[in-house]
N, C-alpha and C positions, 0 to 999 in steps of 0.2 A: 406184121406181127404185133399182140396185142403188149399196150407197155403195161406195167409193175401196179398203176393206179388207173388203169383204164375206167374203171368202176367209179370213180370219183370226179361228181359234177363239177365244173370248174367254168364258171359263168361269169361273166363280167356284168358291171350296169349297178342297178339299184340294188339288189341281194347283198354285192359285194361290201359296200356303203351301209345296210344296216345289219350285218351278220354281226360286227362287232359294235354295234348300238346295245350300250347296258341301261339298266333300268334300276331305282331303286325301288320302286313298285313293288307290293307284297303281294304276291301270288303264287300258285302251284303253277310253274312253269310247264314239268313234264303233264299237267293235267290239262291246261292247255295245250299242246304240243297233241294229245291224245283225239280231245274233240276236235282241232282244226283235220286233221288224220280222218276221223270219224265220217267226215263231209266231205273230205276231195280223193278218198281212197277207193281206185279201181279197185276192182275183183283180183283175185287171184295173186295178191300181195303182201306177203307179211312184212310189218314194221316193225323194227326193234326202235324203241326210245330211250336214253341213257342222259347221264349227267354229261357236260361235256366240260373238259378244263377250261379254255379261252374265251375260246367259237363258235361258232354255228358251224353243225358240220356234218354234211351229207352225202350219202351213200348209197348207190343203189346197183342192181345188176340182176341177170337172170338168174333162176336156179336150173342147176344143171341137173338135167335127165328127167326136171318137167315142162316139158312143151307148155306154155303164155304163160309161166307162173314167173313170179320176181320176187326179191326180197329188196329191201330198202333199210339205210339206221339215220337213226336222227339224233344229234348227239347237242343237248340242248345246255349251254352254260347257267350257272345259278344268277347270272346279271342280265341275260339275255333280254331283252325287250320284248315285248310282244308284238311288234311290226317285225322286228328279225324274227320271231320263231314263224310269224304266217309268211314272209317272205318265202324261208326256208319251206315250209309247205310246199308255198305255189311252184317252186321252182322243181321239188321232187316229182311232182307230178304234171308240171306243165301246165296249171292253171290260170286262166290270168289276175295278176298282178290287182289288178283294180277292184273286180270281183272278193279276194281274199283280203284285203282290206276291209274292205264293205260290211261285208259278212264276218270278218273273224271279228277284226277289232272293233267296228264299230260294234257287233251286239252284245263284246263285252261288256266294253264299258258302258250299253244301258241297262243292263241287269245289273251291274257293281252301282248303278245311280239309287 
């Protein structure tokens, strides 16, 4: 029987370690949060992206009554880092880890250079 938070990724490891990694870094967090989205988002998946109080914090599950579609939220804190927000990425969609580094944060920050 499915429990109350079945829908709620709950992952140990490096995620766990940088979810509450804060930053005082000036950036558009959720505008970030949008483009790493933008490049690792299957088809058939709507993303909600929000402020989030604490944490990093994700959410995902099917939509009922459409066959491969899914929804996902991503609920990104105004301190959050930008290795927890692509963390949080990789791990909604099972990206790997190394890859969204790479690609998120390093080519942030050579367009911010």
């Amino acid at each position: 029987m499915a429990q109350p938070d079945d829908h709620i990724l709950d992952r140990a490891g490096e995620r766990d370690l940088a979810e509450g990694e804060a930053s005082d870094e000036r950036f558009d967090r959720t505008e970030f949060a949008l483009r790493a989205l933008d490049l690792v988002r299957p088809p058939r998946t709507i993303v909600a992206v929000c402020e989030g109080a604490r944490r990093m914090r994700v959410e995902r599950g099917r939509r009922w009554g459409r066959q491969g579609e899914s929804w996902a939220m991503l609920a990104v804190p105004r301190h959050a880092s930008r290795r927890a927000i692509a963390l949080a990425v990789a791990e909604l969609f099972d990206v790997p880890r190394a890859w969204v580094l790479d690609v998120l944060v390093g080519r942030t920050h050579e367009s911010v250079q």
